[in-house]
C-alpha positions as CSV (number, residue, x, y, z in Angstrom):
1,X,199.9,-96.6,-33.7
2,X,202.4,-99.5,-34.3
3,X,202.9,-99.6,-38.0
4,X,203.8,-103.2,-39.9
5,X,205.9,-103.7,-43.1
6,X,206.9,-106.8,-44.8
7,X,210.2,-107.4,-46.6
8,X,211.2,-110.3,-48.3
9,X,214.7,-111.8,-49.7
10,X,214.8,-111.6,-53.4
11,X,217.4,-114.3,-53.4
12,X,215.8,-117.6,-50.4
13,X,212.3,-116.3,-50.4
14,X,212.7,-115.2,-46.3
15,X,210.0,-112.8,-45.8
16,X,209.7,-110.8,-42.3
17,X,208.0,-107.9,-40.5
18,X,209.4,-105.4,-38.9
19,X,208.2,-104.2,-36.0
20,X,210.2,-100.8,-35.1
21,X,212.5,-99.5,-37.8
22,X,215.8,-98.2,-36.5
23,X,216.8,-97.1,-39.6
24,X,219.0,-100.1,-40.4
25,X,218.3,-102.1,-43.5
26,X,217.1,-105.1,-43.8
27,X,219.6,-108.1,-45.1
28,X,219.0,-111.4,-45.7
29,X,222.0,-114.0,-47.8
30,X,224.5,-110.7,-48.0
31,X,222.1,-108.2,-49.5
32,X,219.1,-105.3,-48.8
33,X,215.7,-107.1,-48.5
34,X,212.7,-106.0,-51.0
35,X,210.1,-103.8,-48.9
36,X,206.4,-105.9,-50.3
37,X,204.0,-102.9,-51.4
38,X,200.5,-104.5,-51.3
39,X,198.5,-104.6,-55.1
40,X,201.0,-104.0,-57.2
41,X,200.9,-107.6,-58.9
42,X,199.4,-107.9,-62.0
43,X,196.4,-109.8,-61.0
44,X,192.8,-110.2,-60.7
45,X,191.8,-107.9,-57.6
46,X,188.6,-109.5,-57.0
47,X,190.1,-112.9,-55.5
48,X,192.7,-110.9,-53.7
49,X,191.5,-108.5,-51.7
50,X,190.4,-108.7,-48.1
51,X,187.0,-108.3,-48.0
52,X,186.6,-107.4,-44.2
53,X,182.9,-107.3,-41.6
54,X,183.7,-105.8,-38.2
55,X,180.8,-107.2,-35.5
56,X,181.3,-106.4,-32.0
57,X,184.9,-107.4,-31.2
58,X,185.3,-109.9,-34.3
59,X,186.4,-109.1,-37.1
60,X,185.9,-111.6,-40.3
61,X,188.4,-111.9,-43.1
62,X,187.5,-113.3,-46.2
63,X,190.2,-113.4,-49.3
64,X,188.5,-111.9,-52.5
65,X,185.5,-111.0,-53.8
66,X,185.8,-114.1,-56.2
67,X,187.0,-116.6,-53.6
68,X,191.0,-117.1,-54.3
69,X,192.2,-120.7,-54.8
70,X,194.1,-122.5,-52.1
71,X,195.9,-125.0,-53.9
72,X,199.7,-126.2,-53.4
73,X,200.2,-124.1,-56.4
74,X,198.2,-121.2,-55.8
75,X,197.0,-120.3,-52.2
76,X,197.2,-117.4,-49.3
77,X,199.5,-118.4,-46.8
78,X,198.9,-115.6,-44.2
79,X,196.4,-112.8,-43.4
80,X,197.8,-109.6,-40.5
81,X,194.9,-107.9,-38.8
82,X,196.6,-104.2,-38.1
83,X,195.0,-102.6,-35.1
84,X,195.4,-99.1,-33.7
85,X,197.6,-101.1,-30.8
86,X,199.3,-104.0,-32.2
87,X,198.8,-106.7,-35.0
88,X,197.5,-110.5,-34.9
89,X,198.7,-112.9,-38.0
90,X,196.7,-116.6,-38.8
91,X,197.8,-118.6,-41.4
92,X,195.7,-120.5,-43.7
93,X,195.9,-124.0,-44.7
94,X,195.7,-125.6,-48.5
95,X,192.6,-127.1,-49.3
96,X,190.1,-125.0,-46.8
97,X,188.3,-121.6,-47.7
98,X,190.2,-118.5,-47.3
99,X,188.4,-117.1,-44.4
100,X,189.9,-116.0,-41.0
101,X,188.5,-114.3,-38.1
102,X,190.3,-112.2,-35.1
103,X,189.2,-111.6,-32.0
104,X,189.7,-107.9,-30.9
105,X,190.8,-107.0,-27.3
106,X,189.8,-103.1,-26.7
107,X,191.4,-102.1,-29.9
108,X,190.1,-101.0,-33.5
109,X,191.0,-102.5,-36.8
110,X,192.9,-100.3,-39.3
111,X,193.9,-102.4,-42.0
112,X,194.0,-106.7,-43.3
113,X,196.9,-107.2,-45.2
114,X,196.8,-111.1,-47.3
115,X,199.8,-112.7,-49.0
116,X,199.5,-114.5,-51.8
117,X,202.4,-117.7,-52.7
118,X,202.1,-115.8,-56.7
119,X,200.7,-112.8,-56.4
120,X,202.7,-110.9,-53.2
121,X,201.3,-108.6,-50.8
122,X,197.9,-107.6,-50.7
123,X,195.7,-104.6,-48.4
124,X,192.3,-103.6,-47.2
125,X,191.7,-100.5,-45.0
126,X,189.0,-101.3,-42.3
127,X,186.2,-98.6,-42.4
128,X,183.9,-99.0,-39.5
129,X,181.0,-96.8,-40.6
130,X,179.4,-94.6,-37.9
131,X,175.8,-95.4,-36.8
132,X,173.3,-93.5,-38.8
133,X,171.5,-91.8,-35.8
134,X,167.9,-90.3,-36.2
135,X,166.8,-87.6,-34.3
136,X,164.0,-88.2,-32.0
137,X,160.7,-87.6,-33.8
138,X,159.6,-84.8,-31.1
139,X,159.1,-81.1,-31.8
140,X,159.6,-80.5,-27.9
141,X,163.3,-79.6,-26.9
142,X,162.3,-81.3,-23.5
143,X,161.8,-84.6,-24.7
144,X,165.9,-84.3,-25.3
145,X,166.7,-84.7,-21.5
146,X,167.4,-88.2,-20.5
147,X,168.4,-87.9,-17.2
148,X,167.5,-84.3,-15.4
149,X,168.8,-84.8,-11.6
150,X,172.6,-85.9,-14.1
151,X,171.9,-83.1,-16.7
152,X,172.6,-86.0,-19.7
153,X,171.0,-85.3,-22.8
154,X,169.9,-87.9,-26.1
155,X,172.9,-85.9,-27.4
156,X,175.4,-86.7,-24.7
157,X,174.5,-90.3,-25.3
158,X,174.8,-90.5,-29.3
159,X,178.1,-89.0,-28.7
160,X,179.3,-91.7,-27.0
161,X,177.6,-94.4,-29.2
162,X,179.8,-93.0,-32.1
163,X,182.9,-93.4,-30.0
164,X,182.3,-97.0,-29.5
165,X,181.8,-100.1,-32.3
166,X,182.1,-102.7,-29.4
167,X,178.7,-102.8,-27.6
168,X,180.1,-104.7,-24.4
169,X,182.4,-101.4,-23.4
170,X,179.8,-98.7,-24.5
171,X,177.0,-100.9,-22.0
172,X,179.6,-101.3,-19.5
173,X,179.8,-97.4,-19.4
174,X,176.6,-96.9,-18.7
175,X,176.6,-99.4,-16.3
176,X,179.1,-97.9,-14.3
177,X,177.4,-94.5,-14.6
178,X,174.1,-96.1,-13.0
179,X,176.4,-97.5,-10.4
180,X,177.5,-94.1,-9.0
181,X,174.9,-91.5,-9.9
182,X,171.9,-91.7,-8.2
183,X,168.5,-89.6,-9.4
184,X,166.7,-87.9,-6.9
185,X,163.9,-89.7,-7.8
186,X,165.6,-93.0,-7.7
187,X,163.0,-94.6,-10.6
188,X,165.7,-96.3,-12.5
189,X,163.8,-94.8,-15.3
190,X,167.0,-93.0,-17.1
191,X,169.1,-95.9,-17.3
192,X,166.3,-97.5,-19.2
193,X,166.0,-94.4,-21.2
194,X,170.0,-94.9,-22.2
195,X,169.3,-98.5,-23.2
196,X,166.4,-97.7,-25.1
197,X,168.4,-95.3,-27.2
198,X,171.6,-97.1,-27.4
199,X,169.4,-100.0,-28.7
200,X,167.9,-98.3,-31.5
201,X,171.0,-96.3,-32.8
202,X,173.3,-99.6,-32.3
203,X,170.3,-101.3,-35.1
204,X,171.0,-98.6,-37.5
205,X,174.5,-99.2,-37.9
């Protein structure tokens, strides 16, 4: 995973990330940049932290619990969406809500970072919970098979909806399964079998 850390100049107020550490320091007007370490300002947590929804392939930032100010005086200048591939940054303008959203591209959130123009660096880890899958309400271990003729089980299918927050790829799976397996029968009926479960367990989550 590609790891981001800020630094900033203690003496013109640069601030950078670094992207891959070579074990170099970082300078900036003849001296070793400050490494920002999110939260340790003294200040109200509830308008700093990222409060962060994951839905589908969007995720939605929003700056606080309490909504933080965006004033000339007082504002977030940037939020960093950390994913287990890469990193997207949007900055926010003065006078408009402190609310961003990111558009994922086959990737998974890991962590919104917000900087604050008094307050420094701020974090939120991204917890996508699993979906809370109920057992079929059957007593018959038959009723477990989806698909016979492909030997795929209601088991083998929750598996993968646990794998998968993004709907799209987890369909287009399926799809491409139905594509090239055929059952002997030819019914079509599994495939509806697989959406009808991966419908339900997707509304628990």
């Amino acid at each position: 995973m590609c790891e981001i850390r800020f630094f900033i100049c203690e003496h013109c107020g640069n601030l950078i990330g670094m992207i891959h550490d070579a074990g170099v320091p970082m300078m900036c007007c003849g001296q070793k940049m400050t490494k920002l370490e999110a939260g340790v300002a003294e200040a109200s947590r509830e308008k700093h932290i990222p409060v962060v929804s994951v839905s589908e392939n969007t995720v939605n930032v929003e700056i606080g619990e309490i909504e933080h100010p965006m004033t000339k005086e007082h504002s977030i200048l940037w939020v960093y969406l950390q994913t287990d591939k890469g990193g997207q940054r949007k900055c926010l303008e003065i006078g408009k809500a402190p609310k961003v959203s990111f558009a994922l591209a086959d990737e998974k959130p890991v962590a919104v970072y917000a900087y604050c123009n008094l307050h420094g660096l701020w974090k939120a880890d991204v917890e996508i919970k699993a979906c809370e899958l109920k057992p079929l309400n059957t007593s018959s271990v038959e009723d477990y098979v989806v698909c016979k003729c492909n030997s795929v089980s209601y088991f083998d299918i929750l598996n993968e909806i646990q794998k998968h927050n993004n709907i799209n790829n987890l369909l287009g799976i399926f799809d491409a399964v139905k594509e090239t397996t055929h059952c002997s029968s030819g019914c079509g009926g599994c495939y509806d079998k697989v959406i009808a479960i991966i419908s339900e367990a997707m509304s628990n989550k």
